[in-house]
VOKE-519751 format. One line per 2 residues: number of its first residue (from 1); their letters; for each residue z, y, x of C-alpha. Coordinates in steps of 0.02 Angstrom, whole numbers, plus 50000, padded with zeros to 5 digits. Example, Ala and Ser with C-alpha at 12.3 -4.5 7.8 and 13.67 -1.06 7.14 Angstrom:
% VOKE-519751
1) AS) 50390:49775:50615 ~ 50357:49947:50684 .
***
This chain:
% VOKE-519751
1) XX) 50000:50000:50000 ~ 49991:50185:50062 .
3) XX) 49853:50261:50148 ~ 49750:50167:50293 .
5) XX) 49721:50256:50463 ~ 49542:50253:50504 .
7) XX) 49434:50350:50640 ~ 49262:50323:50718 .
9) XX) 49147:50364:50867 ~ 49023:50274:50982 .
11) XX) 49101:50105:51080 ~ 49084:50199:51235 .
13) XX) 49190:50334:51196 ~ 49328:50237:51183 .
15) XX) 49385:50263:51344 ~ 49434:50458:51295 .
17) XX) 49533:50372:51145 ~ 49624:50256:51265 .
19) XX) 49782:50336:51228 ~ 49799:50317:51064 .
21) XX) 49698:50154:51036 ~ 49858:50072:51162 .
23) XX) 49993:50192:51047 ~ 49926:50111:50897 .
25) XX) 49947:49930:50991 ~ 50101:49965:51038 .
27) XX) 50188:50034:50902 ~ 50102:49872:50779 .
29) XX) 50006:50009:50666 ~ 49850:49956:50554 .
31) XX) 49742:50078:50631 ~ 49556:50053:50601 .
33) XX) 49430:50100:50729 ~ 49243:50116:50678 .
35) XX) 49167:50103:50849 ~ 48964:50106:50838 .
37) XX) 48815:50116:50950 ~ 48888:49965:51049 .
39) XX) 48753:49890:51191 ~ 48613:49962:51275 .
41) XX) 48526:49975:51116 ~ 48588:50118:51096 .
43) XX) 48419:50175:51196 ~ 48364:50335:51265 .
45) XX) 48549:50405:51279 ~ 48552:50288:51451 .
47) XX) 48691:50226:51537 ~ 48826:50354:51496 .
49) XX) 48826:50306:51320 ~ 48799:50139:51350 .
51) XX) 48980:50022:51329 ~ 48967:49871:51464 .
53) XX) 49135:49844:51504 ~ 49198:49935:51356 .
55) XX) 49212:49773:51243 ~ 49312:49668:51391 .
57) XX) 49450:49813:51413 ~ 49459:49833:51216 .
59) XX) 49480:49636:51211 ~ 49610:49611:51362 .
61) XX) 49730:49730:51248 ~ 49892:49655:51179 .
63) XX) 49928:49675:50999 ~ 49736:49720:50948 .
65) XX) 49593:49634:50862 ~ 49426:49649:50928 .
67) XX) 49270:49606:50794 ~ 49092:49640:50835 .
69) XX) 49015:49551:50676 ~ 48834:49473:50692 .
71) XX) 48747:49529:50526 ~ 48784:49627:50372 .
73) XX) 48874:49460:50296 ~ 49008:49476:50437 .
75) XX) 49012:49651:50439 ~ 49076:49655:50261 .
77) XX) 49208:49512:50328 ~ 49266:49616:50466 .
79) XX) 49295:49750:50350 ~ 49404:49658:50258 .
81) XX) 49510:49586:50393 ~ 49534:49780:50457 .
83) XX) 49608:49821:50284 ~ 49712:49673:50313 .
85) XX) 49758:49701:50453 ~ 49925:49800:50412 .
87) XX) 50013:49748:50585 ~ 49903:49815:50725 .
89) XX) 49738:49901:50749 ~ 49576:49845:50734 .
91) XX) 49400:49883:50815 ~ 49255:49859:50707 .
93) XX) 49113:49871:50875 ~ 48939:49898:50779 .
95) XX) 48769:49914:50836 ~ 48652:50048:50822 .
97) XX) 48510:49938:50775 ~ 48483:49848:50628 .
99) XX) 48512:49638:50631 ~ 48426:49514:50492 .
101) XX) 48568:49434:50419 ~ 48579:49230:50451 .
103) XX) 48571:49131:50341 ~ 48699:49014:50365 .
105) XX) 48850:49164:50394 ~ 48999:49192:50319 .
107) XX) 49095:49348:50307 ~ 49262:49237:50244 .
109) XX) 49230:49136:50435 ~ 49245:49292:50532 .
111) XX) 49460:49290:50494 ~ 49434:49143:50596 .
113) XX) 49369:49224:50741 ~ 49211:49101:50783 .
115) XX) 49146:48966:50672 ~ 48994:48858:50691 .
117) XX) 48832:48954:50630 ~ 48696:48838:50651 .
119) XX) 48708:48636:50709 ~ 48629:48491:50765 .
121) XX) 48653:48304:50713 ~ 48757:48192:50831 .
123) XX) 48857:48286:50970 ~ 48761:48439:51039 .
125) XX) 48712:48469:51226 ~ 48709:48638:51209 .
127) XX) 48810:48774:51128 ~ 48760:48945:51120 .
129) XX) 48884:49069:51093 ~ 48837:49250:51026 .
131) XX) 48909:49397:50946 ~ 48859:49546:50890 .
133) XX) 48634:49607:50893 ~ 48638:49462:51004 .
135) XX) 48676:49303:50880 ~ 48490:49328:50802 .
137) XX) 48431:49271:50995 ~ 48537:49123:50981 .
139) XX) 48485:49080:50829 ~ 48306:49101:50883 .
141) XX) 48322:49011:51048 ~ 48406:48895:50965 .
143) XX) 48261:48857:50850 ~ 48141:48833:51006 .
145) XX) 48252:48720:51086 ~ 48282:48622:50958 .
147) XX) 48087:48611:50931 ~ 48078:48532:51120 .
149) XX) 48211:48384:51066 ~ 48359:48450:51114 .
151) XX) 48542:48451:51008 ~ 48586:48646:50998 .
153) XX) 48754:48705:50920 ~ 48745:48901:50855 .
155) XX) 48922:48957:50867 ~ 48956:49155:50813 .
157) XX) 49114:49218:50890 ~ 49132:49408:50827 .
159) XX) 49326:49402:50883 ~ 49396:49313:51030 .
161) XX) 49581:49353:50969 ~ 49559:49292:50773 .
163) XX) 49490:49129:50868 ~ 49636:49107:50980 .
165) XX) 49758:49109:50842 ~ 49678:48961:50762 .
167) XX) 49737:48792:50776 ~ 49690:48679:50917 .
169) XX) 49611:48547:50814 ~ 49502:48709:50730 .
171) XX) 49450:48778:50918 ~ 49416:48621:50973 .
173) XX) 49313:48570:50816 ~ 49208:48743:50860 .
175) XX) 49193:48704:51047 ~ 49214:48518:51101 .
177) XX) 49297:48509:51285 ~ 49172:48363:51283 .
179) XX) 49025:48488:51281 ~ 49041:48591:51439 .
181) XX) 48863:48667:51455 ~ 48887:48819:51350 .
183) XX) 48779:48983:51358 ~ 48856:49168:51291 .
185) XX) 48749:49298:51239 ~ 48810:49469:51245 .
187) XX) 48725:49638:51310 ~ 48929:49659:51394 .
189) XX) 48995:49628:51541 ~ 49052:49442:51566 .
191) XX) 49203:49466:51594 ~ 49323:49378:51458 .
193) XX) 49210:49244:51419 ~ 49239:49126:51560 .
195) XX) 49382:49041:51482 ~ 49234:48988:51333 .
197) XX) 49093:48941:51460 ~ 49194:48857:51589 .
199) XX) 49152:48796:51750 ~ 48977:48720:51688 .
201) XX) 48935:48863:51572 ~ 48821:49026:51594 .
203) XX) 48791:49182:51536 ~ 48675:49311:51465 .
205) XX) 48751:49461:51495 ~ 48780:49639:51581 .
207) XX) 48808:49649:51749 ~ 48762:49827:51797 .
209) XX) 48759:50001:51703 ~ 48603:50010:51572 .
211) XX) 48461:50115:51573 ~ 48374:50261:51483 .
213) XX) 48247:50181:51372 ~ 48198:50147:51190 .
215) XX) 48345:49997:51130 ~ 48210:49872:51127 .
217) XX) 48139:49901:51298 ~ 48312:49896:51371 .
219) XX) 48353:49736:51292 ~ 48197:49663:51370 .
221) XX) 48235:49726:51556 ~ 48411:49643:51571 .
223) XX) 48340:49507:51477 ~ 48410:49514:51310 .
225) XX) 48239:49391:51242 ~ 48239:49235:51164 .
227) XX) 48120:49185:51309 ~ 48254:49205:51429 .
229) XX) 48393:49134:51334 ~ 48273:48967:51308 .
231) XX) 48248:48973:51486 ~ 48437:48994:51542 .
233) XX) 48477:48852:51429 ~ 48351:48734:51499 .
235) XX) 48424:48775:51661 ~ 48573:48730:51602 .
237) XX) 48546:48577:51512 ~ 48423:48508:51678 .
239) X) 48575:48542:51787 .
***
């Protein structure tokens, strides 16, 4: 009951809100932050309003829930687990661009931070793990590799701290231990997702400042493409 905090601005400009994104963690208030224009396809703005390690630092923050939703379905889902969220703060990170929304998601899945999108029969070899503009490439590359014979598992993760506040039996239903060759897709920096990826896993995913350039263009330079996600995962699935 009462009124509901709210305030807004691109990803990147977090960092000037620092302070009282960690007040609002720290004191347990249901702040909600509408944080847009979150990747490089944000476009000809370049590199200084371009988030890359803007998403890891918001994650690595106690007491505060991360959600960059995949589509309009989980954008509607993430909505409702801000208003929810009476406890501690929440970041809503959206893109600029528009996203086709998948067919198979849920906005009642995203409470539970990741949930399998898109799956094969029998045990997959692969899982592909995306968030944000970046599932529809998973879903795509997904498609293509599954075209070629191989078992593909889609899994959307739009908040790393909803997911780790499920049950082990629910994580581990999501990602099998047994299936170590995992590939993320995020235009982010990497760091985070290790503990999802492992030892055997890869990446697809900032590792540099972006660029000034229409959103599209920029997503093809650092190789945001379905063409290089098939290609990382049949590097990963011949190793």
């Amino acid at each position: 009951r009462g009124l509901i905090p709210y305030g807004g601005s691109f990803l990147v400009f977090a960092v000037y809100m620092g302070g009282s994104l960690r007040l609002s963690a720290v004191s347990g208030l249901g702040v909600v932050y509408v944080l847009t224009h979150d990747s490089i396809g944000v476009g000809e703005d370049g590199p200084t309003h371009q988030p890359v390690e803007t998403m890891a630092s918001l994650r690595a923050m106690p007491n505060m829930v991360v959600i960059r939703p995949g589509d309009g379905n989980e954008t509607s889902g993430a909505y409702k687990v801000a208003i929810r969220n009476r406890k501690r703060p929440t970041v809503l990170a959206l893109s600029r661009q528009g996203m086709p929304n998948q067919a198979n998601s849920s906005a009642a899945k995203v409470a539970q931070g990741a949930y399998i999108l898109e799956d094969c029969s029998g045990v997959p070899e692969l899982i592909l793990i995306g968030t944000g503009s970046e599932l529809n490439l998973c879903v795509q590359a997904s498609r293509q590799l599954t075209a070629m014979g191989h078992r593909v598992r889609v899994v959307s993760m739009p908040s790393m701290e909803l997911f780790e506040e499920q049950s082990p039996a629910y994580r581990d239903s999501v990602l099998p231990s047994t299936v170590r060759k995992r590939l993320v897709v995020e235009a982010a920096a990497a760091f985070g997702w290790h503990k999802y990826i492992g030892l055997d896993g890869d990446s697809v995913t900032m590792g540099r400042f972006g660029a000034s350039a229409p959103g599209g263009t920029c997503m093809e330079k650092f190789g945001f493409t379905t063409a290089n996600v098939v290609a990382k995962a049949k590097a990963l699935l011949a190793a």
